[in-house]
KEDO-527132 format. One record per residue (C-alpha): residue in one letter; x negated, z negated, y. Coordinates in pm, 1 decimal, always signed. Each point is the difference from the previous one (the first is absolute). Layout:
<doti><residu>A</residu><X>X</X><Z>Z</Z><Y>Y</Y></doti>
...
// end
This chain:
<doti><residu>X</residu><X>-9041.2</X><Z>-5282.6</Z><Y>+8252.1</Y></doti>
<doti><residu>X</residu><X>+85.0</X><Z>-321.7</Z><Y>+218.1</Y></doti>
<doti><residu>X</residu><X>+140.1</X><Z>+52.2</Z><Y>+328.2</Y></doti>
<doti><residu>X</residu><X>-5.7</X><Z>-379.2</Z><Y>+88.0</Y></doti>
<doti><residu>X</residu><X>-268.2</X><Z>-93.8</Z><Y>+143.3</Y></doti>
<doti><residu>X</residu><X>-11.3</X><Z>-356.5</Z><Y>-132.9</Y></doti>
<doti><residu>X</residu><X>-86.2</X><Z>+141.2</Z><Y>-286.2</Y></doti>
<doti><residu>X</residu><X>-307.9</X><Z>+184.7</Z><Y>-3.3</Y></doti>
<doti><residu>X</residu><X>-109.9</X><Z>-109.1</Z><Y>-401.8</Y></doti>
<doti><residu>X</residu><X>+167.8</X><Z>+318.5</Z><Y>-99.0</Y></doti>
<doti><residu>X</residu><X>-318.8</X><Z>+246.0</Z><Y>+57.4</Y></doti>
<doti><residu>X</residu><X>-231.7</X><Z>-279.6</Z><Y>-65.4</Y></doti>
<doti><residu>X</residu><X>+139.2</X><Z>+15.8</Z><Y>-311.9</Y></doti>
<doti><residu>X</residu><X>+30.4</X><Z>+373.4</Z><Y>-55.1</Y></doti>
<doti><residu>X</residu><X>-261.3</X><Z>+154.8</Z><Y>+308.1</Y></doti>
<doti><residu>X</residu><X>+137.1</X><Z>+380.2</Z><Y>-156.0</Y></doti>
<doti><residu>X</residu><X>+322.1</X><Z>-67.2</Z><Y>+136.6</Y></doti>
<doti><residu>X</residu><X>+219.0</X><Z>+24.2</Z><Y>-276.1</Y></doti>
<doti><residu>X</residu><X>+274.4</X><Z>-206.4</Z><Y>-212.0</Y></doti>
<doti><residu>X</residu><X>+85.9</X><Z>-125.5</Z><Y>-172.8</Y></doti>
<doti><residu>X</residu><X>-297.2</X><Z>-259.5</Z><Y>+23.4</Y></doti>
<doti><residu>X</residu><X>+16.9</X><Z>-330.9</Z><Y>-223.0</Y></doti>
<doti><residu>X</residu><X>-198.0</X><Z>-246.7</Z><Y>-30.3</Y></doti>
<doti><residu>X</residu><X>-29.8</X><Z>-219.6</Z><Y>-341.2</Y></doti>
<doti><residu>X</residu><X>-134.4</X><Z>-344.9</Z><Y>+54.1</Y></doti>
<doti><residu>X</residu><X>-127.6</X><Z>-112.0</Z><Y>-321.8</Y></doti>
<doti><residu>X</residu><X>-65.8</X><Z>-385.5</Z><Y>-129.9</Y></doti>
<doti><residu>X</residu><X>-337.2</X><Z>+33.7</Z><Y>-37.6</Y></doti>
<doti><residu>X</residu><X>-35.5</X><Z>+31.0</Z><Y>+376.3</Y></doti>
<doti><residu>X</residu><X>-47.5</X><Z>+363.4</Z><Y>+84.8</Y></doti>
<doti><residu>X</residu><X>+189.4</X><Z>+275.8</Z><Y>+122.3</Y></doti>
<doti><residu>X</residu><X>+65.3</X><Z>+358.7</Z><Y>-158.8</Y></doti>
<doti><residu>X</residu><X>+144.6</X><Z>+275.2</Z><Y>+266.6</Y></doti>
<doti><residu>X</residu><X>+224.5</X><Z>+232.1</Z><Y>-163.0</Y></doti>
<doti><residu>X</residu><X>+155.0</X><Z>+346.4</Z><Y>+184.3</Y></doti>
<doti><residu>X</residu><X>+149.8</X><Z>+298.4</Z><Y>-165.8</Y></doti>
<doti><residu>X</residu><X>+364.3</X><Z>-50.5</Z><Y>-120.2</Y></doti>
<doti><residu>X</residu><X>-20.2</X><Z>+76.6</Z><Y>-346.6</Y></doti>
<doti><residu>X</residu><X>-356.1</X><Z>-139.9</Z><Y>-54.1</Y></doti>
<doti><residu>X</residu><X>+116.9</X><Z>-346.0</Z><Y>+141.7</Y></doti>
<doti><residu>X</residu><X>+303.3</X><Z>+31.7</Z><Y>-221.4</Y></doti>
<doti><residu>X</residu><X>-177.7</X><Z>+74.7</Z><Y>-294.0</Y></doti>
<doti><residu>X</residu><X>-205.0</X><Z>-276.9</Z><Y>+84.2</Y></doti>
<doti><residu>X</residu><X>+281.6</X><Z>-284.4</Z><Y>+42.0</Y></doti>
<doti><residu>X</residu><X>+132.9</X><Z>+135.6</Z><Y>-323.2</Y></doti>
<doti><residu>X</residu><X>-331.7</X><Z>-91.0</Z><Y>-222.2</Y></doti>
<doti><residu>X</residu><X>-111.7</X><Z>-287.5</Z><Y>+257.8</Y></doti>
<doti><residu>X</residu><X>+346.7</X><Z>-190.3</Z><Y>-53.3</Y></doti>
<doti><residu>X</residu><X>+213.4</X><Z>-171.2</Z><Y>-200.9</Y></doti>
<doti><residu>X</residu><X>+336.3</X><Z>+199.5</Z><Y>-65.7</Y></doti>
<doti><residu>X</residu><X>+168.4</X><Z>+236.3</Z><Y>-165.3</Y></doti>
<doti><residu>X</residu><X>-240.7</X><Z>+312.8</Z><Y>-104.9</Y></doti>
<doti><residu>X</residu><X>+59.7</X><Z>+258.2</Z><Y>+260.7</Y></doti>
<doti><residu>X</residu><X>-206.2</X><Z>+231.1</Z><Y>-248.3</Y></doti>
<doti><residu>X</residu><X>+96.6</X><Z>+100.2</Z><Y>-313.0</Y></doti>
<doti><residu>X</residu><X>-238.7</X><Z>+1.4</Z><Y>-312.5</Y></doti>
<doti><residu>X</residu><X>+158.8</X><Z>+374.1</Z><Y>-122.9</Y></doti>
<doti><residu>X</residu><X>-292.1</X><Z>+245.7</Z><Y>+170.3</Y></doti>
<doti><residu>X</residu><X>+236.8</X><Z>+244.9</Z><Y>+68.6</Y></doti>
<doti><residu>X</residu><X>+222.4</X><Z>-196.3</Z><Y>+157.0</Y></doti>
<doti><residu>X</residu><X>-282.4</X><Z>-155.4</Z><Y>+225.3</Y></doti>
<doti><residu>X</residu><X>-152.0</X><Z>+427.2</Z><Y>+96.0</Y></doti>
<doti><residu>X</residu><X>+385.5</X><Z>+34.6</Z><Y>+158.1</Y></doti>
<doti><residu>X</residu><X>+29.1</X><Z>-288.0</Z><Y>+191.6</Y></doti>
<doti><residu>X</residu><X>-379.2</X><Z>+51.2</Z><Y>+136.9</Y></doti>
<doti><residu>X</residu><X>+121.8</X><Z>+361.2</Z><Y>+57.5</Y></doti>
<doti><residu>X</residu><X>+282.5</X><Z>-61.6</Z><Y>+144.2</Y></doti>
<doti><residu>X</residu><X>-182.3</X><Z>-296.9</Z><Y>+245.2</Y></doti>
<doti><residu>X</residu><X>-228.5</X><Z>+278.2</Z><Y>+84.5</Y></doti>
<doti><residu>X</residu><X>+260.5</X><Z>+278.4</Z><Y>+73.8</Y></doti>
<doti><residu>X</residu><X>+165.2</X><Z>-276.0</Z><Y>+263.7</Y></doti>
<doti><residu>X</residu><X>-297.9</X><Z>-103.3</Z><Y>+128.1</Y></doti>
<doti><residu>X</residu><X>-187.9</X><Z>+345.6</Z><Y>+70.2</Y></doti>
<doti><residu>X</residu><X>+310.1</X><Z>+200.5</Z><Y>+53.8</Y></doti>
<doti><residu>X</residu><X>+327.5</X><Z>-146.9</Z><Y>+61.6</Y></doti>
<doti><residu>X</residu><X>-72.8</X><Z>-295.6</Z><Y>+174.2</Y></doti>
<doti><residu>X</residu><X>-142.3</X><Z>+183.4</Z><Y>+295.1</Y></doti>
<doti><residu>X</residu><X>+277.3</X><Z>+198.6</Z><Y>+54.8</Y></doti>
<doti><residu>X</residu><X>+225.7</X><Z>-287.1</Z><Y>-2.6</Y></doti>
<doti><residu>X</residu><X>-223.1</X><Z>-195.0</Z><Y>+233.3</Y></doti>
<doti><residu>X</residu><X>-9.6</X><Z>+276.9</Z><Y>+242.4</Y></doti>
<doti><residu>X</residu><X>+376.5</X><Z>+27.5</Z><Y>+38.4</Y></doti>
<doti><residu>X</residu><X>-8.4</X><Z>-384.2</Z><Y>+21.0</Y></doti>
<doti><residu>X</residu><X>-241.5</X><Z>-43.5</Z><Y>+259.8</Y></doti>
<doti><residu>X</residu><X>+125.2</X><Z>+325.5</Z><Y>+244.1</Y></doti>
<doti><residu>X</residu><X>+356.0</X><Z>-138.8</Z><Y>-5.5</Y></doti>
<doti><residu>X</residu><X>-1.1</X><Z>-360.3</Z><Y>-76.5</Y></doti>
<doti><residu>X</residu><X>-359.6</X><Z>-235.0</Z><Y>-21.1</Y></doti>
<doti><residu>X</residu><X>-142.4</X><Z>+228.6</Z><Y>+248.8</Y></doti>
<doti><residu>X</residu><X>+282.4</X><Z>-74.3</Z><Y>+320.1</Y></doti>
<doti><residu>X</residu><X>+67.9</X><Z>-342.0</Z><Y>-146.7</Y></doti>
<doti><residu>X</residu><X>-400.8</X><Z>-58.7</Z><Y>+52.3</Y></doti>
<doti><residu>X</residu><X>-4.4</X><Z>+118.4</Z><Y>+375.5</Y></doti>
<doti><residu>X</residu><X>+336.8</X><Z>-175.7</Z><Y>+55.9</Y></doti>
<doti><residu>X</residu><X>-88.4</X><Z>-348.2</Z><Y>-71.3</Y></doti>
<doti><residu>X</residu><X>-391.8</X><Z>+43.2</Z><Y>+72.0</Y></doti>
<doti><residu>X</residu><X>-50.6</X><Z>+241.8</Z><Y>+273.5</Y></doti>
<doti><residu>X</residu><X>-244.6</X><Z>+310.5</Z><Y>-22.9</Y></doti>
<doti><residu>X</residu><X>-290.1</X><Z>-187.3</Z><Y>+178.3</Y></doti>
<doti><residu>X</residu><X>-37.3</X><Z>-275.0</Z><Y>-261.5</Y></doti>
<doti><residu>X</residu><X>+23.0</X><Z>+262.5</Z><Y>-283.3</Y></doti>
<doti><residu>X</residu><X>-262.5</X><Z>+220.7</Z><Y>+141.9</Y></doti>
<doti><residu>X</residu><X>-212.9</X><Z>-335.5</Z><Y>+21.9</Y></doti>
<doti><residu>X</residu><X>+38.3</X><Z>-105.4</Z><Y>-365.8</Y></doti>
<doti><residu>X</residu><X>-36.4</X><Z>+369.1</Z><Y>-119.6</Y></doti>
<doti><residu>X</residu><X>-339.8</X><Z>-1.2</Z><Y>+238.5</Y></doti>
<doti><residu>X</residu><X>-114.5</X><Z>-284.9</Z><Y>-206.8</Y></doti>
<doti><residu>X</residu><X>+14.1</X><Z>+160.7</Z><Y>-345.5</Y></doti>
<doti><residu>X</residu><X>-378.6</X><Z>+153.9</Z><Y>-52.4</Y></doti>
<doti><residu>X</residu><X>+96.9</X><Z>+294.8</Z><Y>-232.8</Y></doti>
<doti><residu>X</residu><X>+75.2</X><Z>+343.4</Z><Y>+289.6</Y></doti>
<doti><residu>X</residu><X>+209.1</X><Z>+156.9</Z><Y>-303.1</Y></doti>
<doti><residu>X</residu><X>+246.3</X><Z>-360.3</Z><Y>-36.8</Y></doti>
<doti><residu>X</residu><X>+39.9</X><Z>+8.8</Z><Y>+375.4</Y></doti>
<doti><residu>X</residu><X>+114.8</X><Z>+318.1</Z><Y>-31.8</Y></doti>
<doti><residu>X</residu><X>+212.2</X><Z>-43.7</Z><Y>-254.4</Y></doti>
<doti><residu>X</residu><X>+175.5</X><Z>-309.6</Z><Y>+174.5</Y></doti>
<doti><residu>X</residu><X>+13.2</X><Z>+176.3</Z><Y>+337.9</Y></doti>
<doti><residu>X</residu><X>+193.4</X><Z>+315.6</Z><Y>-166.0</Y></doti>
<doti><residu>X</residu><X>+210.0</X><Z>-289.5</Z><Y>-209.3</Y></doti>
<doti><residu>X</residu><X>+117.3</X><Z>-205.1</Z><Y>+280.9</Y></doti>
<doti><residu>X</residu><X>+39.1</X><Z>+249.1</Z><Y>+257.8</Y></doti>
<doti><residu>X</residu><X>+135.1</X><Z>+208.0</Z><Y>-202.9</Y></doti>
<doti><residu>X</residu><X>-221.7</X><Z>+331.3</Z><Y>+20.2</Y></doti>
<doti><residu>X</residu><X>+54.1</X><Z>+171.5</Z><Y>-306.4</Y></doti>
<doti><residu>X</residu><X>+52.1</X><Z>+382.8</Z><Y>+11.0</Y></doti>
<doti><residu>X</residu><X>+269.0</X><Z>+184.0</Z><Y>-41.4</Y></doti>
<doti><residu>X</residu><X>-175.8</X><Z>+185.8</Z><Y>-337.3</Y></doti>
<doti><residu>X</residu><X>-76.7</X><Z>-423.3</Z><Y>-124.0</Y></doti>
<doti><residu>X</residu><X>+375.2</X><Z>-90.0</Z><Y>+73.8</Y></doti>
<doti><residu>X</residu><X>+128.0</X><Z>+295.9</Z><Y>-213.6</Y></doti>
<doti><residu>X</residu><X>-266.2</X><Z>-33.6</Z><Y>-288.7</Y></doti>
<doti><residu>X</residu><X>+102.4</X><Z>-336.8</Z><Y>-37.9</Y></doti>
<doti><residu>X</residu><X>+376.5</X><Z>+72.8</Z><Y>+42.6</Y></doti>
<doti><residu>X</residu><X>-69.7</X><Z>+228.6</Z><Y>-289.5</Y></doti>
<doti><residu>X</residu><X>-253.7</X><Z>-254.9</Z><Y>-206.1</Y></doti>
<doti><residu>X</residu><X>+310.8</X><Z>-271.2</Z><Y>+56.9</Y></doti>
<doti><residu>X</residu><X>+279.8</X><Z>+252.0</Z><Y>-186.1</Y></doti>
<doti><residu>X</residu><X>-250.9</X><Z>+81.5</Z><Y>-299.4</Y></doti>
<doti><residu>X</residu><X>-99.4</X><Z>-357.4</Z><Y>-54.0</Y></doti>
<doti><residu>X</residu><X>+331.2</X><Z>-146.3</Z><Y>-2.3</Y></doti>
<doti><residu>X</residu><X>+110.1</X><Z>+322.9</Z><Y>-243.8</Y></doti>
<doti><residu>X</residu><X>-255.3</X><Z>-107.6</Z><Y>-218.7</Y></doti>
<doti><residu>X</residu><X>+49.5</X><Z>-380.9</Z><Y>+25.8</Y></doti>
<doti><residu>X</residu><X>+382.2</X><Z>+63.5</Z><Y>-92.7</Y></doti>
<doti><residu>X</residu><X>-79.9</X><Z>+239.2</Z><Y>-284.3</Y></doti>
<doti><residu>X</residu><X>-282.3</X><Z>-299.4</Z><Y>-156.3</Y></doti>
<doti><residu>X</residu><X>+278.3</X><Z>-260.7</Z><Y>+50.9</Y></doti>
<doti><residu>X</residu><X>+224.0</X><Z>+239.6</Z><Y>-201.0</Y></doti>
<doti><residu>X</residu><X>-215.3</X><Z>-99.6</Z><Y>-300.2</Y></doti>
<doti><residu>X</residu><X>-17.7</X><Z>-366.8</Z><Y>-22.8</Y></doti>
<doti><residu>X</residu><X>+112.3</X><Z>-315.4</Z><Y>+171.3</Y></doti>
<doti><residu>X</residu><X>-329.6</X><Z>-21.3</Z><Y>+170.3</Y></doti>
<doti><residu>X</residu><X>-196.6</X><Z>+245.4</Z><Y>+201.3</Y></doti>
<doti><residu>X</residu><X>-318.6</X><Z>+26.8</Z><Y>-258.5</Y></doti>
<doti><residu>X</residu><X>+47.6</X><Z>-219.6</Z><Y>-256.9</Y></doti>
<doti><residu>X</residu><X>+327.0</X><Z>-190.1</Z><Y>-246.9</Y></doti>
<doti><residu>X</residu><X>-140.6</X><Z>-315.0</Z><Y>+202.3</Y></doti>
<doti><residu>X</residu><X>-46.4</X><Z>-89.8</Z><Y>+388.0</Y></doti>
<doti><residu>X</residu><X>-357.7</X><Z>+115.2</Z><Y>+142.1</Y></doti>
<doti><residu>X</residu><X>-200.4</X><Z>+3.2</Z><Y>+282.8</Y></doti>
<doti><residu>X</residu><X>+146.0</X><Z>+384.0</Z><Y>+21.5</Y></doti>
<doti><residu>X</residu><X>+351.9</X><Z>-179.1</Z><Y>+70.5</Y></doti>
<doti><residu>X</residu><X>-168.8</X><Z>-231.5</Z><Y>+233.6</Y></doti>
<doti><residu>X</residu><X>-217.2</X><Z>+305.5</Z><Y>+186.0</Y></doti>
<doti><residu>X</residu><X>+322.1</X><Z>+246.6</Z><Y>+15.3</Y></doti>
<doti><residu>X</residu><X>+254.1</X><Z>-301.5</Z><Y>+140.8</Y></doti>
<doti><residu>X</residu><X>-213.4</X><Z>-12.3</Z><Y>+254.6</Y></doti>
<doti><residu>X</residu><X>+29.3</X><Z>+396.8</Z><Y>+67.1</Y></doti>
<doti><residu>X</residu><X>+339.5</X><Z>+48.8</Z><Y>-80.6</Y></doti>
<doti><residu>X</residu><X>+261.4</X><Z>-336.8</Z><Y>+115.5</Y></doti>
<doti><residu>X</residu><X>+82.8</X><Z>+160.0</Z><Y>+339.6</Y></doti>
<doti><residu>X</residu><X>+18.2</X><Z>+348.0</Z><Y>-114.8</Y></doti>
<doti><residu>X</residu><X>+401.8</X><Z>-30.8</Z><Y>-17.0</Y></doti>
<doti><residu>X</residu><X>-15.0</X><Z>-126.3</Z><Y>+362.7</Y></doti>
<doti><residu>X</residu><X>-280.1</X><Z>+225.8</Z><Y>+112.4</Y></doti>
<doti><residu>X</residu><X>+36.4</X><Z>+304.1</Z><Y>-223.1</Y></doti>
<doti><residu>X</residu><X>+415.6</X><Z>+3.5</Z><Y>-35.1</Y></doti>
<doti><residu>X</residu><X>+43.5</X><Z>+397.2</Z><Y>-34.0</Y></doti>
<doti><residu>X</residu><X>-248.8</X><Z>-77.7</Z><Y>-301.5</Y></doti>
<doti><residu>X</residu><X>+28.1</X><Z>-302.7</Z><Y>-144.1</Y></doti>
<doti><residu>X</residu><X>+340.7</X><Z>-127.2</Z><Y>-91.8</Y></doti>
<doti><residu>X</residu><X>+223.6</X><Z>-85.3</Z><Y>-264.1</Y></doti>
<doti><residu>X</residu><X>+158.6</X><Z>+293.5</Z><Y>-57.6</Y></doti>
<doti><residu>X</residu><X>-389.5</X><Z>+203.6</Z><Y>-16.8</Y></doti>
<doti><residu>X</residu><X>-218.7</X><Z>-271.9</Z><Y>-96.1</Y></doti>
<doti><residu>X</residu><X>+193.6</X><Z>-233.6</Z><Y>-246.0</Y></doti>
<doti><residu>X</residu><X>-284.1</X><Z>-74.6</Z><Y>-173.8</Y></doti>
<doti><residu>X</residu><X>-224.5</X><Z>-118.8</Z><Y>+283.3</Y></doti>
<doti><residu>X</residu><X>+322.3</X><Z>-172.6</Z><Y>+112.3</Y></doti>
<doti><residu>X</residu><X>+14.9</X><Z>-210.3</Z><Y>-324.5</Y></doti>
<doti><residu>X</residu><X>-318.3</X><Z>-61.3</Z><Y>-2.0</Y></doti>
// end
């Protein structure tokens, strides 16, 4: 969501209200609208030149889809949480005010994505949603350092979109997650 109002292209590109929103400008002219983190990787990764973010071994492709998923659906939200009640959230209403942010959030035409943004910015999850994802935040990063225990990369011998999804989840964790993420508990999310 944009808080500037300068730049109001943000919901015309994605009306639902949610990011990441991209927007692929091909040569022959037209346009392709992309949201949905992993689907818009997945795409850049097949639509692209570059190193294959994919691997051709079908097992190797089920974890990294699983383990995409497994951020996406249930880890990610629990890091976004803390992230928005203690850090986005205040930063937001610092540097924007709460009268603009209502505005923008007014403009979004989906009831459920202005509620989501209200409770994200203001910060009005429940005491029950802070501890389920204080919980949801331990497991995960259990079971990220366990997978890293394996192999050099999270799902695969190679760099994948997996290693691109999780860095997303889990470079701050040190900073914002210290009592659980660390060198001495977590060397191998450290190396990685």
């Amino acid at each position: 969501l944009n808080f500037d109002q300068h730049r109001p292209e943000y919901l015309a590109i994605n009306p639902q209200g949610t990011i990441p929103a991209m927007v692929h400008r091909q040569q022959t002219g037209g346009s392709l609208m992309l949201v949905e983190s992993t689907a818009i990787m997945e795409y850049v990764n097949e639509a692209f030149d570059g190193p294959a973010l994919m691997p051709a071994d079908a097992r190797d492709r089920w974890r990294i889809r699983w383990w995409m998923k497994f951020m996406d659906q249930w880890l990610a939200p629990s890091f976004s949480m803390f992230g928005w009640k203690f850090f986005v959230g205040p930063n937001a209403l610092a540097t924007h005010g709460q009268e603009k942010i209502e505005a923008q959030i007014a403009r979004i035409p989906l009831p459920e994505r202005q509620l989501a943004w209200r409770k994200a910015v203001f910060g009005l999850f429940s005491d029950a949603e802070m501890a389920e994802s204080g919980r949801r935040i331990g497991v995960g990063i259990q079971m990220l350092e366990a997978e890293l225990g394996k192999r050099e990369w999270l799902a695969s011998d190679d760099y994948s979109l997996a290693d691109v999804n999780g860095f997303n989840l889990v470079y701050a964790m040190p900073l914002s997650q210290p009592d659980l993420a660390n060198d001495d508990l977590t060397p191998n999310i450290m190396r990685w």
